[in-house]
C-alpha positions, 0 to 999 in steps of 0.5 A, a space after each residue: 187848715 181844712 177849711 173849704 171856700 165860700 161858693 154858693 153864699 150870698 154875696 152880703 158881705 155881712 154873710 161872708 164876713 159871718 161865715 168866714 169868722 165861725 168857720 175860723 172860729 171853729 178850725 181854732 177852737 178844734 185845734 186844726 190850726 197850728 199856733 205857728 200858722 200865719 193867718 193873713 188877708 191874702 192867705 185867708 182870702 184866697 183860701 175862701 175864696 172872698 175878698 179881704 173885707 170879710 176876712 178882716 172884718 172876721 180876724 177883728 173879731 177874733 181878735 176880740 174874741 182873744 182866740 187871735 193876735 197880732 203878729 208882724 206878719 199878720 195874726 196867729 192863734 193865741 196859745 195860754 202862757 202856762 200861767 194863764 192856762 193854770 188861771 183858767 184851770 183853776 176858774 175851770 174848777 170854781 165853776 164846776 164844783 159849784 154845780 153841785 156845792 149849791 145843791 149841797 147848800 141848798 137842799 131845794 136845789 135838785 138836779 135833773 135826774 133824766 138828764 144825768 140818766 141818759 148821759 150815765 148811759 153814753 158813758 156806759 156805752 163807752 165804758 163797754 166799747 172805749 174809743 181808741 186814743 184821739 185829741 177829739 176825745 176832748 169834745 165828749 168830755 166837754 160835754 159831760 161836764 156841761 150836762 152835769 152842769 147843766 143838770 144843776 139848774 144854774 145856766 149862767 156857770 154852764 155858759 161861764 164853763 163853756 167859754 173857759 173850756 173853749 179857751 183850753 181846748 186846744 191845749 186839753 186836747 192833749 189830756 186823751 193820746 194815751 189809753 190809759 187816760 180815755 178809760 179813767 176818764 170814762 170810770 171817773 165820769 160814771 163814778 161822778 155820774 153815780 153818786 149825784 144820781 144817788 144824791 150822795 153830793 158831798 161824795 160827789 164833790 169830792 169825785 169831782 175835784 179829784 177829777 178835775 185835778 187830775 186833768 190839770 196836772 197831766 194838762 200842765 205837764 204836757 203843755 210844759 213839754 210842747 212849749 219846749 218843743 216848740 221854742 227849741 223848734 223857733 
């Protein structure tokens, strides 16, 4: 775990409690704490440097968050048994085809070319200079998925997509080790990107799922095997 301590916050512990639960919140979500970690009031405590009150107060919102779970010996990051990441999945796919099946519905339904403009340019950029093999791939391409979603207009799947994505994100993160995996990515992103701005949307649907499915297939497969590995760990 990377994170620092609290010097030089203000002593409201409602303060403390805030940032010692966004800066847990953050280490999660970005898959710097082990499933295996043990999180207790102690350890945490002394790693911030804070009392226990803050730290838990900050675990009982994790914990209602479900990023968190009680343990016997305090708490631990919660993994998705593969039954649940499939569930997540498949809402994951629910709400990023519907982006654009309601444009397809609704003809009055446009989505923001200027936005999709300049996001087609990072991708280019990448496509040009792809970055090496790295699980922090994961964050970029979140962010596509959430401007394209975004670029539909519905504000409410855009946020309903970002919750499912935080929820995923450590086990995705294993989606992009692999070279070959950054650049099909990067080509299926600008295929997708190229064929909503051309307005050929049902075209798009199509991209997309296929996507979208993709991912899922080689997220099961590794998650399968790292579950393995760590039951045969203990």
């Amino acid at each position: 775990m990377s994170t620092g301590g609290t010097t030089g916050l203000s002593e409201d512990p409602r303060s403390l409690r805030d940032v010692v639960y966004q800066q847990l919140r953050d280490e999660i979500l970005n898959g710097r704490i082990s499933p295996r970690e043990r999180l207790t009031e102690p350890k945490l405590g002394k790693l911030f440097d804070v009392s226990r009150t803050p730290v838990r107060e900050a675990l009982s919102r994790l914990l209602s968050d479900g990023l968190v779970e009680r343990t016997d010996f305090g708490y631990a990051v919660v993994v998705p048994s593969l039954e649940d990441l499939r569930n997540l999945y498949e809402l994951r796919i629910t709400l990023e085809l519907r982006g654009i099946a309601r444009a397809i519905e609704n003809p009055q339904v446009r989505h923001d070319e200027e936005l999709l403009g300049a996001e087609r340019e990072k991708w280019a950029e990448l496509r040009d200079a792809p970055p090496e093999p790295d699980a922090s791939f994961v964050l970029f391409d979140e962010g596509f998925h959430q401007v394209l979603s975004r670029s539909s207009g519905n504000t409410q799947l855009t946020g309903a997509l970002v919750t499912v994505n935080q929820k995923i994100r450590a086990v995705r993160m294993h989606d992009f080790v692999e070279t070959d995996r950054i650049t099909a990515t990067i080509d299926e992103h600008l295929e997708i990107l190229t064929l909503v701005l051309a307005r050929e949307l049902p075209s798009a649907l199509t991209a997309l799922h296929k996507h979208v499915g993709e991912s899922l297939e080689v997220v099961m497969q590794r998650a399968t095997q790292s579950m393995t590995r760590m039951a045969l760990a203990g």
